[in-house]
CHARMM-style PDB file with segment names, atoms N, HN, CA, C and O in Angstrom:
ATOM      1  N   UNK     1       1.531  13.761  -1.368  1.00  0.00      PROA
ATOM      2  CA  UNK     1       2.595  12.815  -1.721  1.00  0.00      PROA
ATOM      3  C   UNK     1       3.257  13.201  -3.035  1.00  0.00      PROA
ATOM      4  O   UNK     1       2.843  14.069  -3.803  1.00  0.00      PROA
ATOM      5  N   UNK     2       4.683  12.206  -3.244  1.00  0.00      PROA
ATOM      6  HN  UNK     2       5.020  11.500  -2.620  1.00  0.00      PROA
ATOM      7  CA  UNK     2       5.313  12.835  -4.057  1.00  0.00      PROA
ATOM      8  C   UNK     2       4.775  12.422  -5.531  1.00  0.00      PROA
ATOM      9  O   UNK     2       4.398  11.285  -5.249  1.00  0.00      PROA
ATOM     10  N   UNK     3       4.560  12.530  -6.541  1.00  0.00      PROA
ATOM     11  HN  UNK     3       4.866  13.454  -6.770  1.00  0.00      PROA
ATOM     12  CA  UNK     3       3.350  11.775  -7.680  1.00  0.00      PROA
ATOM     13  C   UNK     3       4.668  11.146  -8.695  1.00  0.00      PROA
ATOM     14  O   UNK     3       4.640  10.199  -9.480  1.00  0.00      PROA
ATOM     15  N   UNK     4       5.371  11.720  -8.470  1.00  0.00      PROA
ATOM     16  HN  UNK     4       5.394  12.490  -7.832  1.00  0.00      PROA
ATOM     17  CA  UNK     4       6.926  11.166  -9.133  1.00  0.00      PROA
ATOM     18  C   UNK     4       7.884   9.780  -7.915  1.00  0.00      PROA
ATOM     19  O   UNK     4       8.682   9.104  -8.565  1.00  0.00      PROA
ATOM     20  N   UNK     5       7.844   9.562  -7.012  1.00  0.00      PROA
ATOM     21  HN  UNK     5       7.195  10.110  -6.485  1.00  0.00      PROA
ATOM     22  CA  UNK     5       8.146   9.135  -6.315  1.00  0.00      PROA
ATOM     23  C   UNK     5       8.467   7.805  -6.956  1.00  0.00      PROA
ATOM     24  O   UNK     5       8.458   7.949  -8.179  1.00  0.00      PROA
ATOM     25  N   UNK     6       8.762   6.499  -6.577  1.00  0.00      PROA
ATOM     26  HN  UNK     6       8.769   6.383  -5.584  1.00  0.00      PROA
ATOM     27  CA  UNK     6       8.971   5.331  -6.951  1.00  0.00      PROA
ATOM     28  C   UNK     6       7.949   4.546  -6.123  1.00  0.00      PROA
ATOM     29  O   UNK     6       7.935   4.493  -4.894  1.00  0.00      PROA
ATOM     30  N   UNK     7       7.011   3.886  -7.041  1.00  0.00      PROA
ATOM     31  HN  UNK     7       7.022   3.930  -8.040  1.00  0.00      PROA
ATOM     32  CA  UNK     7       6.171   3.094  -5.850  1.00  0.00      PROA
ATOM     33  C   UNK     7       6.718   2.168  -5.006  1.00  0.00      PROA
ATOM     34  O   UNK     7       6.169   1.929  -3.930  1.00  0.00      PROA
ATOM     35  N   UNK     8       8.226   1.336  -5.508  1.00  0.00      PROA
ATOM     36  HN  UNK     8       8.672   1.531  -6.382  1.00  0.00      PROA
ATOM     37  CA  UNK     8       8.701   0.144  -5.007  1.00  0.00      PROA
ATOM     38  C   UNK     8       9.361   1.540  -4.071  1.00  0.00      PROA
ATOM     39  O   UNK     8       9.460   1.982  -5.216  1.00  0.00      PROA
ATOM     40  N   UNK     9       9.700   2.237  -3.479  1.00  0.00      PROA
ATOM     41  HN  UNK     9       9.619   1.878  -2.549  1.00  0.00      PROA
ATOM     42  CA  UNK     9      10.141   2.524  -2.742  1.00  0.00      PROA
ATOM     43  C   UNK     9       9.193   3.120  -1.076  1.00  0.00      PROA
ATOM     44  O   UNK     9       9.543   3.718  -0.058  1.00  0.00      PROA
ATOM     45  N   UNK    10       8.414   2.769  -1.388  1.00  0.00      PROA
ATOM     46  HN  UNK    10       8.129   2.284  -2.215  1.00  0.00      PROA
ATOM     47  CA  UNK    10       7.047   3.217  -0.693  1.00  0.00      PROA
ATOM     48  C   UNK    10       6.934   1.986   0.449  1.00  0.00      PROA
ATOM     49  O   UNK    10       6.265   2.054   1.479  1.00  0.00      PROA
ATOM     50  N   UNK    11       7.623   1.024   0.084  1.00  0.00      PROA
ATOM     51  HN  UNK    11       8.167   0.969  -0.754  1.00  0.00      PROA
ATOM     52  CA  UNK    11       7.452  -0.037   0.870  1.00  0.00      PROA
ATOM     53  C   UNK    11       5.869  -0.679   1.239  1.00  0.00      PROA
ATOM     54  O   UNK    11       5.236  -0.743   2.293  1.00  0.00      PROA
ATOM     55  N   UNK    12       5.681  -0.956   0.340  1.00  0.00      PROA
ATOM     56  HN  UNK    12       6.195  -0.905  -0.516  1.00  0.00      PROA
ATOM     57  CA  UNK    12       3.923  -1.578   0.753  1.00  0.00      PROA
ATOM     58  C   UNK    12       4.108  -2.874   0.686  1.00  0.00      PROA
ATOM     59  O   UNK    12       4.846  -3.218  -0.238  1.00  0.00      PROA
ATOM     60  N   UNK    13       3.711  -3.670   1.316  1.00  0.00      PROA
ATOM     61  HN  UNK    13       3.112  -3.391   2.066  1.00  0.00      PROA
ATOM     62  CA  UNK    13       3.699  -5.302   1.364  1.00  0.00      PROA
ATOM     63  C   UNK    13       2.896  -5.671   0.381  1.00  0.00      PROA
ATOM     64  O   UNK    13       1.916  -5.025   0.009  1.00  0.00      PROA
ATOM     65  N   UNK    14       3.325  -6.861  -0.139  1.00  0.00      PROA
ATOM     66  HN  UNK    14       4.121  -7.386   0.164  1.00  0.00      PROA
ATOM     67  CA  UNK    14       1.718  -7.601  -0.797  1.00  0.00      PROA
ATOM     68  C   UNK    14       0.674  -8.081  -0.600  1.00  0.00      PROA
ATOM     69  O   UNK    14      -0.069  -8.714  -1.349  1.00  0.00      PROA
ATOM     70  N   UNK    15       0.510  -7.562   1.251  1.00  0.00      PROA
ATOM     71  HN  UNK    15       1.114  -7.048   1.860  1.00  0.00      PROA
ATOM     72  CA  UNK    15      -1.146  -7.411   1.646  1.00  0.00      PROA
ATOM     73  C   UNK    15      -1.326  -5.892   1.385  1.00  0.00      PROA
ATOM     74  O   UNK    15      -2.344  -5.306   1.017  1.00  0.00      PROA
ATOM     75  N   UNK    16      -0.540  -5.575   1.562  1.00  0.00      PROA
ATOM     76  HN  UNK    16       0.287  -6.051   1.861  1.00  0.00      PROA
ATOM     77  CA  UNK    16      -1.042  -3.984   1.612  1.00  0.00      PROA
ATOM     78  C   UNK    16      -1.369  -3.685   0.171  1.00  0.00      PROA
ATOM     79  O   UNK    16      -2.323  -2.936  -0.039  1.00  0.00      PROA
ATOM     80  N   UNK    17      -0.578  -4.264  -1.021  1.00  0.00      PROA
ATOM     81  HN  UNK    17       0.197  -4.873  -0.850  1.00  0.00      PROA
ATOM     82  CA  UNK    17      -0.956  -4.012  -2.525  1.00  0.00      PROA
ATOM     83  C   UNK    17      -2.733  -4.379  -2.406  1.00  0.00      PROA
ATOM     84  O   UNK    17      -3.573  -3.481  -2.338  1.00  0.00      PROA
ATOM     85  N   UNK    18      -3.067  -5.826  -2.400  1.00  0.00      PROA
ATOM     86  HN  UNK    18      -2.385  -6.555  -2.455  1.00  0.00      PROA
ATOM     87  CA  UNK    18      -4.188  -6.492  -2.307  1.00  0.00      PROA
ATOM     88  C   UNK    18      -5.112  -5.683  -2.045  1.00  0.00      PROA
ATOM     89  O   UNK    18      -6.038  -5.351  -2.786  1.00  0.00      PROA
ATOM     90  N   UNK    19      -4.845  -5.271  -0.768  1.00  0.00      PROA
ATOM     91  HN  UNK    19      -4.093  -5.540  -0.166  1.00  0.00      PROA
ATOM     92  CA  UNK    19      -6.328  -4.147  -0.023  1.00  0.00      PROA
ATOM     93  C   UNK    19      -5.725  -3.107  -0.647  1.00  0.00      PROA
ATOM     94  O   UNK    19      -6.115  -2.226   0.119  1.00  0.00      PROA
ATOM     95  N   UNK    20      -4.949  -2.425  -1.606  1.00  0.00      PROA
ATOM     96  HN  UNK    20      -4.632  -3.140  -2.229  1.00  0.00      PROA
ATOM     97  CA  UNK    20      -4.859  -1.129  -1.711  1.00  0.00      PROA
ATOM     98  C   UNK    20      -5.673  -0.956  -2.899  1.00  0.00      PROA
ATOM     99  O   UNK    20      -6.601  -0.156  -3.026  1.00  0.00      PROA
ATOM    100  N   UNK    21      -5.161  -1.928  -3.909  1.00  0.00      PROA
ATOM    101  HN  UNK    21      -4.408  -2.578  -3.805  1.00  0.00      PROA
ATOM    102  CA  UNK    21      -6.061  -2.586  -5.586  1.00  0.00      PROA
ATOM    103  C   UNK    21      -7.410  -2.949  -5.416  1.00  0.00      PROA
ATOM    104  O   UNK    21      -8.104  -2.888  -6.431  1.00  0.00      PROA
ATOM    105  N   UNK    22      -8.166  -3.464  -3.931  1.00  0.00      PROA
ATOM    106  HN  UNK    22      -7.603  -3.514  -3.107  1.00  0.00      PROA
ATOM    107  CA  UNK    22      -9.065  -3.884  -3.941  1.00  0.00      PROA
ATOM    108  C   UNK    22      -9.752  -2.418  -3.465  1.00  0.00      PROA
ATOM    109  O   UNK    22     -10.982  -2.460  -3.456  1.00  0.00      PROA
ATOM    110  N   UNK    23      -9.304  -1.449  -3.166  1.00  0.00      PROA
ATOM    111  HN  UNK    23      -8.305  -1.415  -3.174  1.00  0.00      PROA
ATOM    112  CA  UNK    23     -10.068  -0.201  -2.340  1.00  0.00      PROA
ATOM    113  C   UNK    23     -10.148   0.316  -4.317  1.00  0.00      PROA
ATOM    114  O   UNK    23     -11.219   0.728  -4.763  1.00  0.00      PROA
ATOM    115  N   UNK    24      -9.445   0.248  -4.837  1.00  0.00      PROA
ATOM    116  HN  UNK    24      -8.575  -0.088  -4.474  1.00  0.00      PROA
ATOM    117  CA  UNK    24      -9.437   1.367  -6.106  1.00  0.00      PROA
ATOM    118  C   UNK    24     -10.171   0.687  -6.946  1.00  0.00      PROA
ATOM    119  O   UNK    24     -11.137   1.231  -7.480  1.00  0.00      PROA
ATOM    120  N   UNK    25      -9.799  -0.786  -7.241  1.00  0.00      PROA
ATOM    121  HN  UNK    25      -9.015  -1.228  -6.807  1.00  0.00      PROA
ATOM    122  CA  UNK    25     -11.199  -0.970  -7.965  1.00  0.00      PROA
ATOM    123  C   UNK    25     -12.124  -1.126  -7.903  1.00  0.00      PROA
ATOM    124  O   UNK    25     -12.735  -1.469  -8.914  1.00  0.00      PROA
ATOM    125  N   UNK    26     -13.033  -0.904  -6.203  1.00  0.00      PROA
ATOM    126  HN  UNK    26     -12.536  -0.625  -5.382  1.00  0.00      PROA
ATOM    127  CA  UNK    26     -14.284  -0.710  -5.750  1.00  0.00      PROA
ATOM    128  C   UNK    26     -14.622   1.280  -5.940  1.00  0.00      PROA
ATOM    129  O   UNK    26     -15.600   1.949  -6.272  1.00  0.00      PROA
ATOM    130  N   UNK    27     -13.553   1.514  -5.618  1.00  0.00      PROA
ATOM    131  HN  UNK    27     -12.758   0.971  -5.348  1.00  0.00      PROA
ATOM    132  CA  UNK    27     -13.700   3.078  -5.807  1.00  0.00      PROA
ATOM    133  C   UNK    27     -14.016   3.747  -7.552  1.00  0.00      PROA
ATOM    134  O   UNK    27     -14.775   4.690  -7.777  1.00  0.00      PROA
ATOM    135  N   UNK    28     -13.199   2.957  -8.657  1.00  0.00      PROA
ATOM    136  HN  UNK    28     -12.583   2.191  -8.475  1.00  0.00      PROA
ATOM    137  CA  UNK    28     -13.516   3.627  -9.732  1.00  0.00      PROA
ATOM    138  C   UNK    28     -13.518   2.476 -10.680  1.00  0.00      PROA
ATOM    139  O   UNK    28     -12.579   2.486 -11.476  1.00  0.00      PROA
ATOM    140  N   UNK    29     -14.595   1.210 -10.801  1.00  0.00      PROA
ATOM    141  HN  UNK    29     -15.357   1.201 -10.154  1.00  0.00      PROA
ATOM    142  CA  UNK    29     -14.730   0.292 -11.056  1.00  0.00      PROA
ATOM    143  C   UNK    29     -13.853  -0.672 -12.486  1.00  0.00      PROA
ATOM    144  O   UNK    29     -14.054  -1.028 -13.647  1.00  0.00      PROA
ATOM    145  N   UNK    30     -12.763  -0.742 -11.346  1.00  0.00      PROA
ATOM    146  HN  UNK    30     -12.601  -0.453 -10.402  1.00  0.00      PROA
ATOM    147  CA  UNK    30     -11.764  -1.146 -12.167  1.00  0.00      PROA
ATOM    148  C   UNK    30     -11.833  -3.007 -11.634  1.00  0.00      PROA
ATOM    149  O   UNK    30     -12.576  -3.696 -10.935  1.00  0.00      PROA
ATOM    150  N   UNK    31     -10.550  -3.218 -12.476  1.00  0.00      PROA
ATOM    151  HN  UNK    31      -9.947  -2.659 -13.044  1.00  0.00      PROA
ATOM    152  CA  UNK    31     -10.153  -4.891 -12.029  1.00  0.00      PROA
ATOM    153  C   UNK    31      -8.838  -5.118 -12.312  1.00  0.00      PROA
ATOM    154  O   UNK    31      -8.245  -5.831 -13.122  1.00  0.00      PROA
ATOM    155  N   UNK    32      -8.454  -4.193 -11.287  1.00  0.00      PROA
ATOM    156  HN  UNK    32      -8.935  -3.614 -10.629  1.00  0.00      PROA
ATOM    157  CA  UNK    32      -6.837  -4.559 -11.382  1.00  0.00      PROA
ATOM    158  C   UNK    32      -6.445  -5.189 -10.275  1.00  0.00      PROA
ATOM    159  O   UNK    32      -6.912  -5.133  -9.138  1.00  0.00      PROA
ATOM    160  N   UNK    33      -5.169  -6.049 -10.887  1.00  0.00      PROA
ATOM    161  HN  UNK    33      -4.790  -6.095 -11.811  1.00  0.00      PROA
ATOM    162  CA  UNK    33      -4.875  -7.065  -9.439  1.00  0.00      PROA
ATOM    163  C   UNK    33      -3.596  -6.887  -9.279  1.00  0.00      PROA
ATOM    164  O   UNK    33      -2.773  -6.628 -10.157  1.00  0.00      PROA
ATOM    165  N   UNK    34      -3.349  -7.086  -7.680  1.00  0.00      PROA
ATOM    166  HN  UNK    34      -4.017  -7.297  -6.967  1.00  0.00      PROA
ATOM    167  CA  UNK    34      -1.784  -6.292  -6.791  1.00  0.00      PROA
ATOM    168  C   UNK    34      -1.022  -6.541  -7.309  1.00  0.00      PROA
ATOM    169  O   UNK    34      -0.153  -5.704  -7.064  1.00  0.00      PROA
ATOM    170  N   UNK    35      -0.500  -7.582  -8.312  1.00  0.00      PROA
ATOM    171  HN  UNK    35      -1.205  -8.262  -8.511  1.00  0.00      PROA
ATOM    172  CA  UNK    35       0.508  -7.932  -9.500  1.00  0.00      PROA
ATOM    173  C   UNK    35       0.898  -6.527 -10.435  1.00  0.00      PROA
ATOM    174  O   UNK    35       2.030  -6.052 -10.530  1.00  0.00      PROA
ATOM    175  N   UNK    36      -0.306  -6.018 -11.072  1.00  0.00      PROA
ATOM    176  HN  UNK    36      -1.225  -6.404 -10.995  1.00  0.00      PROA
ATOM    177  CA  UNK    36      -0.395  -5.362 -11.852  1.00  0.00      PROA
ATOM    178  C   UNK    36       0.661  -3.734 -11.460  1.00  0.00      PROA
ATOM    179  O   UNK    36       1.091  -2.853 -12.204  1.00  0.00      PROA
ATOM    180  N   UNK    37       0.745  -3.923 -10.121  1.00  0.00      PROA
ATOM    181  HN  UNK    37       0.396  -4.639  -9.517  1.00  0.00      PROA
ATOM    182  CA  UNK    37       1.121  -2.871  -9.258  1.00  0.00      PROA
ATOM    183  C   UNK    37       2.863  -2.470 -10.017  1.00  0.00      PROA
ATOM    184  O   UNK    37       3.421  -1.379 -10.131  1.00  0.00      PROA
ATOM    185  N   UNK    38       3.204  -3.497 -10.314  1.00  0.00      PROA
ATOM    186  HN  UNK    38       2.751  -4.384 -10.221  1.00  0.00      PROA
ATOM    187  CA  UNK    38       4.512  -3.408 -10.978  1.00  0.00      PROA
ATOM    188  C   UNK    38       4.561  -2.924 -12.610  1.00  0.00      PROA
ATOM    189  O   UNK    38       5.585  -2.906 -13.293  1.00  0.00      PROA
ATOM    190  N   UNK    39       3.192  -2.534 -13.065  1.00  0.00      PROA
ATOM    191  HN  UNK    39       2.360  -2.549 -12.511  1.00  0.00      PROA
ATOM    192  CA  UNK    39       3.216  -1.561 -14.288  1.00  0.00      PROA
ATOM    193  C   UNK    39       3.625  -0.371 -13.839  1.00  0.00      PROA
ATOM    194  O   UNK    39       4.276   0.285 -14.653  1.00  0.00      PROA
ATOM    195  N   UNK    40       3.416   0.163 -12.663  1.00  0.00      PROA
ATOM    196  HN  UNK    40       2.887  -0.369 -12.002  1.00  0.00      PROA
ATOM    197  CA  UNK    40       3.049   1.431 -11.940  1.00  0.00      PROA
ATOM    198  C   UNK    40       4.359   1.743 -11.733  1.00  0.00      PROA
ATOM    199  O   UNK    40       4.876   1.263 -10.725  1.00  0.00      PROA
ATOM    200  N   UNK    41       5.124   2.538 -12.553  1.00  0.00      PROA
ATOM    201  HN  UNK    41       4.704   2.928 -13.373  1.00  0.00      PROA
ATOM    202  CA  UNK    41       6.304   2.489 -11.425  1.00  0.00      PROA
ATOM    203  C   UNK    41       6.330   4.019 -10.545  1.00  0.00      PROA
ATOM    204  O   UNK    41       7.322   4.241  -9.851  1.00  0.00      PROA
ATOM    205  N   UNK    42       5.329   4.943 -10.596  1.00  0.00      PROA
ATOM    206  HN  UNK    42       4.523   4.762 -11.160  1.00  0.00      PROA
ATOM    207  CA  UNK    42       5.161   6.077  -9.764  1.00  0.00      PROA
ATOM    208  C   UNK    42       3.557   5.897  -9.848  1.00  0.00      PROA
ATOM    209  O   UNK    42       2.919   5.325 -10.732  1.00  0.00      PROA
ATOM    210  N   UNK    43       3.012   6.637  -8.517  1.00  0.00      PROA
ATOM    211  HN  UNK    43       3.530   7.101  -7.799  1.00  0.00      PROA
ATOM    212  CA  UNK    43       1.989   7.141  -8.067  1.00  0.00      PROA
ATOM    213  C   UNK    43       1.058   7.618  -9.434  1.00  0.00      PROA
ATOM    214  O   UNK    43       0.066   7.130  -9.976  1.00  0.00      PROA
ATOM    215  N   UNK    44       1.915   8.846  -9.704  1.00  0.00      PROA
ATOM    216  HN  UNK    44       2.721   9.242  -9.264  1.00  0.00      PROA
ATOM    217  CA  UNK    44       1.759   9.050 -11.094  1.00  0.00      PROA
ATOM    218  C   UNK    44       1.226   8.739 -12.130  1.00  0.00      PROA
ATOM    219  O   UNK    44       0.237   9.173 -12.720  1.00  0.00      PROA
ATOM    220  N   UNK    45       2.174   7.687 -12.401  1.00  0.00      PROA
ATOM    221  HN  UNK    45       2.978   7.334 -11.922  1.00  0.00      PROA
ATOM    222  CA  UNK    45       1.667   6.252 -13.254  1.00  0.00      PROA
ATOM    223  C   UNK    45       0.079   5.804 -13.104  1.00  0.00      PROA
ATOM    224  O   UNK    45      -0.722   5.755 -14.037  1.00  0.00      PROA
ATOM    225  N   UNK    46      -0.161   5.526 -11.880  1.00  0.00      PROA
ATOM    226  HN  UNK    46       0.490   5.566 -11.122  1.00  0.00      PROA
ATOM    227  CA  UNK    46      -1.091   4.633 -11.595  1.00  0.00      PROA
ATOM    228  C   UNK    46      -2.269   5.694 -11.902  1.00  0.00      PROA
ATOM    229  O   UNK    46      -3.091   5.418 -12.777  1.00  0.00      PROA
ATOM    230  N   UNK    47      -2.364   7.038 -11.108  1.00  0.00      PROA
ATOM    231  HN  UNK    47      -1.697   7.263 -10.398  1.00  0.00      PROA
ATOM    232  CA  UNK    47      -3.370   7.913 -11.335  1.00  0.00      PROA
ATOM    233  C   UNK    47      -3.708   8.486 -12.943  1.00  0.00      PROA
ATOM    234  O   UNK    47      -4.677   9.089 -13.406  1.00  0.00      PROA
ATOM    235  N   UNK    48      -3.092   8.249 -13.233  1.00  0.00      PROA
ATOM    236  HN  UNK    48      -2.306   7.760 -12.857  1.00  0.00      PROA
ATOM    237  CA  UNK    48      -3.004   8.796 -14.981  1.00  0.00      PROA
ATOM    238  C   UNK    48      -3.928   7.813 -15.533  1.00  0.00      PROA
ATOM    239  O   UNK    48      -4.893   8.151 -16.220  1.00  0.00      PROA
ATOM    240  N   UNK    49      -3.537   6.099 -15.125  1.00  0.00      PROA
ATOM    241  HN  UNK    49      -2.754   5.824 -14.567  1.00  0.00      PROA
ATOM    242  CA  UNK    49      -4.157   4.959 -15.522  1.00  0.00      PROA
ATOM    243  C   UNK    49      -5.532   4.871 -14.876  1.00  0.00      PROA
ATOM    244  O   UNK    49      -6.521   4.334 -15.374  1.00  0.00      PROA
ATOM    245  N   UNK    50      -5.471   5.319 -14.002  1.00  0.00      PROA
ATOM    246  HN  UNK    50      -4.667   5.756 -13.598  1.00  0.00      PROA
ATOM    247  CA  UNK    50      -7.181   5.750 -13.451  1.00  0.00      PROA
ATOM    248  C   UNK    50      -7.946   6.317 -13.962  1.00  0.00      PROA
ATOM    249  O   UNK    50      -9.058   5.955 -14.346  1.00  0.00      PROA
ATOM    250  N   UNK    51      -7.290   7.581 -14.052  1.00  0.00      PROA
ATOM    251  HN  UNK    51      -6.387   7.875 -13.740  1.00  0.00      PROA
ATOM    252  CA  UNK    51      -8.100   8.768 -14.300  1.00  0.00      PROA
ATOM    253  C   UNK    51      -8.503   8.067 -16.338  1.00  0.00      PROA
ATOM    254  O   UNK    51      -9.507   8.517 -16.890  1.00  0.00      PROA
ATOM    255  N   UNK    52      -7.788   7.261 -16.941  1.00  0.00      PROA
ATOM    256  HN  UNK    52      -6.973   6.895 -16.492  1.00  0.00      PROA
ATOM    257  CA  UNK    52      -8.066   7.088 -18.336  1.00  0.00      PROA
ATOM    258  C   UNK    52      -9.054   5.768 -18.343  1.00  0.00      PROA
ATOM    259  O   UNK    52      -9.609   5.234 -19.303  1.00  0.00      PROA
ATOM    260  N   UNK    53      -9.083   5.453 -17.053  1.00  0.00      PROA
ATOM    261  HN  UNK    53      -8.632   5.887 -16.273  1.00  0.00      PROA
ATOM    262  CA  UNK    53      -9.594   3.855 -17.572  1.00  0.00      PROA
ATOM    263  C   UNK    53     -11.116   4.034 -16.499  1.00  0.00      PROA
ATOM    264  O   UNK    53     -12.139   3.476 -16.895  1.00  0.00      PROA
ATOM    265  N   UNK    54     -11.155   4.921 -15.018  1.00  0.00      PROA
ATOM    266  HN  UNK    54     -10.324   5.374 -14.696  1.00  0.00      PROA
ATOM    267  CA  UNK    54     -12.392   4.701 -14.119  1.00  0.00      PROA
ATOM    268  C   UNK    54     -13.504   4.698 -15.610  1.00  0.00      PROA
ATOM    269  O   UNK    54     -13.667   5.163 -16.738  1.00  0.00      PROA
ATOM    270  N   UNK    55     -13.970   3.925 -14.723  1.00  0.00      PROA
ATOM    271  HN  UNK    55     -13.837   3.548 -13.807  1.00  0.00      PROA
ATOM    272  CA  UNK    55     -15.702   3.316 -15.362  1.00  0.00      PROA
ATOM    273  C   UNK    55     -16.521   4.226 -14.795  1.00  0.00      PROA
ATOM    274  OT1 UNK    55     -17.736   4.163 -14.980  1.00  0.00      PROA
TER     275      UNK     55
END
């Protein structure tokens, strides 16, 4: 995928945020919630914030 891309353009619903936030912060013991999804504004974004914050 594109890591620059626009997440709002990705079209994910706000079930799909929910289970997507709930898979990542079981995966790298985070507590972020599908709201938060709108810090993110690329893929990018979000993995950078992972990769600095997984527990």
């Amino acid at each position: 995928p594109d890591v620059d891309a626009q997440l709002g353009d990705a079209g994910i619903s706000s079930v799909d945020a929910v289970a997507f936030f709930k898979e990542v912060n079981e995966a790298f013991n985070l507590s972020l919630q599908a709201e938060d999804c709108l810090q993110f504004k690329t893929l990018g974004t979000l993995a950078a914030y992972i990769d600095d914050n997984a527990g």
